[in-house]
C-alpha positions in Angstrom: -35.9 19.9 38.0 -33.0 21.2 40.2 -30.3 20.6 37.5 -29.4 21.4 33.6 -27.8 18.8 31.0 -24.8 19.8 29.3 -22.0 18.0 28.0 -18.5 17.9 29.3 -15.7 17.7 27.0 -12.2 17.1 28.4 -8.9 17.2 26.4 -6.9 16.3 29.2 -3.9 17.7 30.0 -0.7 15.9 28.6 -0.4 17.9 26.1 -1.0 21.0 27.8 1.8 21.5 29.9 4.1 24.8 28.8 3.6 28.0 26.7 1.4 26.0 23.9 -1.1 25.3 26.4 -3.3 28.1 25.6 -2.9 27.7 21.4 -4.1 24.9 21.9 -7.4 25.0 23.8 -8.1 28.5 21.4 -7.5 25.6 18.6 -9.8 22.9 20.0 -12.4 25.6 21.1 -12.4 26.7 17.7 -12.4 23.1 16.3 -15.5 21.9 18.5 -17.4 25.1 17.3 -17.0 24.6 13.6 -18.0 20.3 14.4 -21.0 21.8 15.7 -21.9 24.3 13.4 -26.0 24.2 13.0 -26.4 22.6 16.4 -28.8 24.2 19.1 -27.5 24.5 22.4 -27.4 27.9 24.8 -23.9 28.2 25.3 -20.7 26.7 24.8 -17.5 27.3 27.7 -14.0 26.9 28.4 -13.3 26.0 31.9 -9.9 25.3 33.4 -9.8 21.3 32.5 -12.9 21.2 30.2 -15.4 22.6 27.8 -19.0 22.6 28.6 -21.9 22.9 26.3 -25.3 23.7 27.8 -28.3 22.2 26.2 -31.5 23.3 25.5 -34.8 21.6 24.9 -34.0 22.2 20.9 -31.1 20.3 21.3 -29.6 16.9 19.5 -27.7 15.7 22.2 -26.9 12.2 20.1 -25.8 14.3 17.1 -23.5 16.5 19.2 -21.9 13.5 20.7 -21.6 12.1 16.9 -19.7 15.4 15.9 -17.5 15.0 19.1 -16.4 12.1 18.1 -14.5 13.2 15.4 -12.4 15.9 16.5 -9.0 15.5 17.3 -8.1 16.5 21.2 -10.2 15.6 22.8 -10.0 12.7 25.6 -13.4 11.6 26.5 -17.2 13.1 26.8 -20.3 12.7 28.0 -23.6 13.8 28.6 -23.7 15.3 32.6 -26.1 17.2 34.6 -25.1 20.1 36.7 -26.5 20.9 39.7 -25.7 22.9 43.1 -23.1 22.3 44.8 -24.8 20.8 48.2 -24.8 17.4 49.2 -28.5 17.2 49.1 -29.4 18.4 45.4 -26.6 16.1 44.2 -28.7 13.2 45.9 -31.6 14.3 44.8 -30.1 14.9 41.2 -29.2 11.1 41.0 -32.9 10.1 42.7 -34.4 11.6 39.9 -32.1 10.5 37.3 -32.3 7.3 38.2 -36.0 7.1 39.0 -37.1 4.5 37.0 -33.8 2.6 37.9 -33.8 -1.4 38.3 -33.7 -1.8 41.6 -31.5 -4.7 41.3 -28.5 -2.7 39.9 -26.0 -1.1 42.2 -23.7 1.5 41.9 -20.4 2.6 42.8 -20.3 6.5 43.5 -16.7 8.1 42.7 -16.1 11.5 44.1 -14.1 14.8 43.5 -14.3 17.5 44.9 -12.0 20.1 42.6 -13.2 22.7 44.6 -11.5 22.5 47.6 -13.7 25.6 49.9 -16.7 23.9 49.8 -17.7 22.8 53.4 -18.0 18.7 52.6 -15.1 16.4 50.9 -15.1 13.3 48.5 -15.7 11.2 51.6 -18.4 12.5 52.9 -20.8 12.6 49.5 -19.5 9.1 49.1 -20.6 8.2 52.6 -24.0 10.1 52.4 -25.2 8.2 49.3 -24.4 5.1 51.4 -26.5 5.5 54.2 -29.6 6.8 51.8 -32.2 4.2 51.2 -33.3 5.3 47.3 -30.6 3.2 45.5 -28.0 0.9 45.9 -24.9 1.4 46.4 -21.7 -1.1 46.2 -18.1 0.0 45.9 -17.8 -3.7 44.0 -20.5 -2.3 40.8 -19.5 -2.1 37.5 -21.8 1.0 36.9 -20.3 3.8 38.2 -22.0 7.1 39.4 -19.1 10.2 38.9 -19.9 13.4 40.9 -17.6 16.2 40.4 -18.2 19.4 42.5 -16.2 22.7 40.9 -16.6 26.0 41.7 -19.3 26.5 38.7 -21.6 23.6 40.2 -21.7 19.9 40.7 -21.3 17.5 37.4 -23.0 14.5 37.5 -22.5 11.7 35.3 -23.0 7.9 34.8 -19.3 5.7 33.7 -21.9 3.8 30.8 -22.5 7.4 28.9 -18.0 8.4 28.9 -17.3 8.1 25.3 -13.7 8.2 24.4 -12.3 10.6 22.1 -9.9 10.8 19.5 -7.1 12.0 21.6 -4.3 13.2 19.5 -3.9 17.0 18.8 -6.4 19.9 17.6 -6.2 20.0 13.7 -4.6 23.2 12.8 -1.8 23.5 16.1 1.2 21.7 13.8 0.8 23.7 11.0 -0.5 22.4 7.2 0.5 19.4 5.4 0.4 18.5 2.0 -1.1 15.0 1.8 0.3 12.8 -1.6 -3.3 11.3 -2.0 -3.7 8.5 -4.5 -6.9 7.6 -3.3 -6.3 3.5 -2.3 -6.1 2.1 1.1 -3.4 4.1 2.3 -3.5 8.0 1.6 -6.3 8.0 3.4 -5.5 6.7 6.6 -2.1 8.3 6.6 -3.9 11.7 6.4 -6.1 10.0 9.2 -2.7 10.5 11.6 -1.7 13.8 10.0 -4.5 15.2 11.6 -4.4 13.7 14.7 -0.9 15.5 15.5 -2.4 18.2 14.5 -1.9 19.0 10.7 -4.1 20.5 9.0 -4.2 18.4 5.1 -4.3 20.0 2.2 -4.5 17.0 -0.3 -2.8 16.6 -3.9 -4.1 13.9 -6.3 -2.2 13.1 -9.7 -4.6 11.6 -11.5 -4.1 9.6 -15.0 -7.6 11.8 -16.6 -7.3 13.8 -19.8 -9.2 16.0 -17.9 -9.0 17.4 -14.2 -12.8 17.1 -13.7 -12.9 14.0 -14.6 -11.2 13.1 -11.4 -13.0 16.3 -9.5 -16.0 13.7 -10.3 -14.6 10.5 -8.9 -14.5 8.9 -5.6 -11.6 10.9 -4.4 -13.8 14.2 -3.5 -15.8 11.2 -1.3 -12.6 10.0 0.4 -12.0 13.6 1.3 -15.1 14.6 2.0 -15.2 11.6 4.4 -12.4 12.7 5.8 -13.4 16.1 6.3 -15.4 14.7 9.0 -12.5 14.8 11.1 -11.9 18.4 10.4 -14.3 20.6 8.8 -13.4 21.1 5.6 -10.3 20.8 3.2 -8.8 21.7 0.3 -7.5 19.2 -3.1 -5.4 20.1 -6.1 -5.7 17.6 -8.9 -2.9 17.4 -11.3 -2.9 15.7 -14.6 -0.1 12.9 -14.7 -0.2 13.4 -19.0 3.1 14.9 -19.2 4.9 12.7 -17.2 3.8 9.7 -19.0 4.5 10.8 -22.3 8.5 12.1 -21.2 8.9 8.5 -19.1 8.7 6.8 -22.8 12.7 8.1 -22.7 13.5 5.5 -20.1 13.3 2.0 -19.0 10.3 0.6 -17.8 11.9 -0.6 -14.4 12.6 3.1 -13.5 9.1 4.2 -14.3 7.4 3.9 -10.9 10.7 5.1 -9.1 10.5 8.3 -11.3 7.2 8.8 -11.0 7.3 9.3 -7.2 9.8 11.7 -7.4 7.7 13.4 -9.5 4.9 13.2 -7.1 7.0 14.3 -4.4 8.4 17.3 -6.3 4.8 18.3 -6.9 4.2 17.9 -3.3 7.4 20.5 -2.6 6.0 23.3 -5.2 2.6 22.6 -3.8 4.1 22.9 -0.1 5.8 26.0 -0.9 2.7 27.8 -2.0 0.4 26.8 0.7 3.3 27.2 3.3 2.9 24.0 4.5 6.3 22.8 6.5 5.5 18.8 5.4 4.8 16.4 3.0 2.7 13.3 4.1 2.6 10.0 2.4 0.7 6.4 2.7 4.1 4.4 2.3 4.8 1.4 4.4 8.1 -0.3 4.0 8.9 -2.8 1.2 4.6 -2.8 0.9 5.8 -2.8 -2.9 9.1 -2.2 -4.8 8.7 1.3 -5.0 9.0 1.4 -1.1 12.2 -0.1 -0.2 14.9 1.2 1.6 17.2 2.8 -1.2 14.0 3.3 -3.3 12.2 5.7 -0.3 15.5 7.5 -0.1 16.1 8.2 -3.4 12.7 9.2 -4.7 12.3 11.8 -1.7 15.7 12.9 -1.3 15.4 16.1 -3.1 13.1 17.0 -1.1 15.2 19.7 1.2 12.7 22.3 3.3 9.8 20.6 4.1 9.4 17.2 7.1 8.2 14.1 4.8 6.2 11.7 7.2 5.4 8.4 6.6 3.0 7.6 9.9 2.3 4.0 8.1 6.5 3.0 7.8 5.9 0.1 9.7 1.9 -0.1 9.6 1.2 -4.7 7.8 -1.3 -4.3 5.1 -4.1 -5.6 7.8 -3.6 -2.4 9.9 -3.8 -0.5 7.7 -7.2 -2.0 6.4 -8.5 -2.4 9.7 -7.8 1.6 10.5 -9.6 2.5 7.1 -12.9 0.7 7.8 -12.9 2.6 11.4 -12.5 5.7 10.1 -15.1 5.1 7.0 -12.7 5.1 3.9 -12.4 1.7 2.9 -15.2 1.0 1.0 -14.9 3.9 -1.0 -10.9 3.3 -1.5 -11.8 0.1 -2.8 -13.7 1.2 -5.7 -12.7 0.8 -9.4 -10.5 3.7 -10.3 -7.6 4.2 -12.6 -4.9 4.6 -10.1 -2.1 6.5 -11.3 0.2 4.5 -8.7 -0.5 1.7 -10.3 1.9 1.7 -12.7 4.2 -1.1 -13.0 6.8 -3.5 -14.5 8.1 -6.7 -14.1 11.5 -5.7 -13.9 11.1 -3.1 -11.4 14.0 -2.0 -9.6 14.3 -2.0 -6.3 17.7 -1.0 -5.5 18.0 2.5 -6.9 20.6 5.3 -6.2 20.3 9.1 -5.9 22.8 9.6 -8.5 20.8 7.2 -10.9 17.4 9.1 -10.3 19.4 12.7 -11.1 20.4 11.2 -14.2 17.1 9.7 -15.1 15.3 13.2 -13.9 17.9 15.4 -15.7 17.0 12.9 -19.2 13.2 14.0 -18.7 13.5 17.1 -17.7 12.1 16.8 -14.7 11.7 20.2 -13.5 9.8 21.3 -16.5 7.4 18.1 -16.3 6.9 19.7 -12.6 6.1 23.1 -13.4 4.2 22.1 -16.9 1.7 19.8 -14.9 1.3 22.1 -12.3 0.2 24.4 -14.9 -3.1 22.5 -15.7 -3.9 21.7 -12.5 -7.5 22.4 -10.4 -7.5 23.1 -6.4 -11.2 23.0 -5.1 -12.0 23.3 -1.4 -14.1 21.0 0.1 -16.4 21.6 3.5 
């Protein structure tokens, strides 16, 4: 055997252009590495355009192509062999591969040559695996054969075994991000586009438990943990909501939802400011419920004065968002019975609320101390 399988790994290079270029590859390297942690390969390196893992006889080449799938950065990969860079082994490399081949499949053969002092060009390995007789070739075939000749060797690899990637940035390059996580539909796949510019989630659940492991033992851990998938680990705080419901029996019921998410917000900032995270994340899409209208968005977050608050769902229908969630693997567990602390409501909620209302309202509760008390009992557990 005149070749060794590896797998390519490119992130192209959209994203690449400028001084971040190199933070960024260290970040992906780094990211792949820690996706593949207990795999056996021989070695795993950074080219110019690429990564390359070399495989071994050891090696799970399906369950390295699973973890590939979920990191962020990447732009598509696939098993490849690597051979010589002579016209003759890379014929021979696809003979082989393709020995047990159907004979009445053709292919189309794509060239490109990146090395540009080798002695042949695109043209001519094109044109030699034209006039061999082994296999059939048609520029019209839907299965295409990709050679690449570089100045480490020649990749070879079939279009039928590209799998795309996530795209998106390496988790970790845009900083941290605190992640308001309720644990329905939506936190979940609102963290799902944190990551994939880049942020890396810390997540904070306020939880309506008399007891913080209570909600340590419920299905948010498995929503995180299924989204840990797509980056190796995380951390939670969980935050009893007690003391807030007991000081909201000062107000209306209407306001009761509205003040709530300031208070989650304000949680989020304290939280933020500790973890030195530069933004707060949320699952809100607009007018999905009263709480997220217009006035009611700006007023619940508009004390919030240092850190970015993203809302990647703003203009996400209910179906998208559903749709995302069971491709990313959290809908089935978001949909299980829990005591949603969102889920609070009237029906007389307001939906048409002012800043200046919402200071009053916060300044009757003292909200600042309902903050700082509740913050107070709270658990943070890290999660791999």
């Amino acid at each position: 055997m005149n070749y060794k399988k590896v797998v390519i790994i490119h992130f192209g290079e959209l994203w690449l252009k400028g001084r971040n270029r190199p933070n960024f590859i260290r970040q992906l390297y780094k990211n792949i590495e820690n996706a593949l942690g207990g795999s056996d390969y021989n070695e795993f390196e950074s080219w110019r355009d690429r990564f390359v893992i070399y495989l071994n006889e050891k090696s799970d080449a399906d369950f390295i192509l699973k973890k590939l799938g979920y990191v962020f950065g990447i732009s598509w990969f696939s098993i490849a062999y690597l051979t010589d860079s002579n016209i003759e082994n890379m014929m021979n490399t696809v003979n082989s591969l393709l020995s047990n081949y159907d004979s009445e499949i053709s292919y189309k053969i794509e060239a490109h040559r990146t090395d540009k002092s080798l002695a042949f060009n695109s043209y001519q390995i094109v044109s030699a695996f034209i006039k061999q007789d082994k296999i059939k070739v048609s520029k019209d075939s839907s299965h295409i054969i990709y050679i690449n000749p570089t100045n480490k060797g020649t990749f070879i690899y079939f279009g039928d075994e590209i799998n795309k990637g996530l795209g998106g940035f390496p988790v970790g390059v845009s900083g941290k991000a605190i992640i308001l996580f309720s644990g329905g539909i939506d936190s979940p796949v609102a963290a799902y586009y944190a990551m994939k510019k880049g942020l890396e989630p810390i997540y904070v659940h306020v939880h309506s438990f008399d007891d913080n492991k209570k909600a340590e033992k419920s299905k948010i851990p498995e929503l995180i943990n299924q989204l840990s998938n797509f980056n190796n680990g995380s951390k939670a705080y969980y935050i009893p909501s007690s003391i807030f419901q007991i000081s909201i029996l000062k107000v209306k019921h209407s306001f009761e939802i509205i003040l709530f998410k300031r208070f989650i917000y304000s949680i989020g900032e304290m939280i933020a400011k500790k973890e030195k995270a530069d933004v707060i994340v949320t699952g809100e899409s607009l007018g999905q419920v009263s709480s997220q209208t217009v006035s009611n968005l700006i007023s619940t977050s508009y004390k919030i004065k240092n850190e970015f608050v993203m809302r990647p769902l703003i203009a996400f229908d209910k179906s998208e968002i559903i749709k995302k969630a069971k491709e990313i693997g959290t809908f089935d567990i978001s949909i299980k019975p829990y005591k949603d602390v969102c889920s609070m409501h009237s029906r007389d909620a307001i939906t048409n609320s002012s800043n200046a209302k919402l200071d009053e309202l916060s300044k009757l509760i003292e909200m600042d101390d309902i903050v700082i008390r509740s913050l107070l009992k709270s658990d943070s557990l890290s999660y791999d």
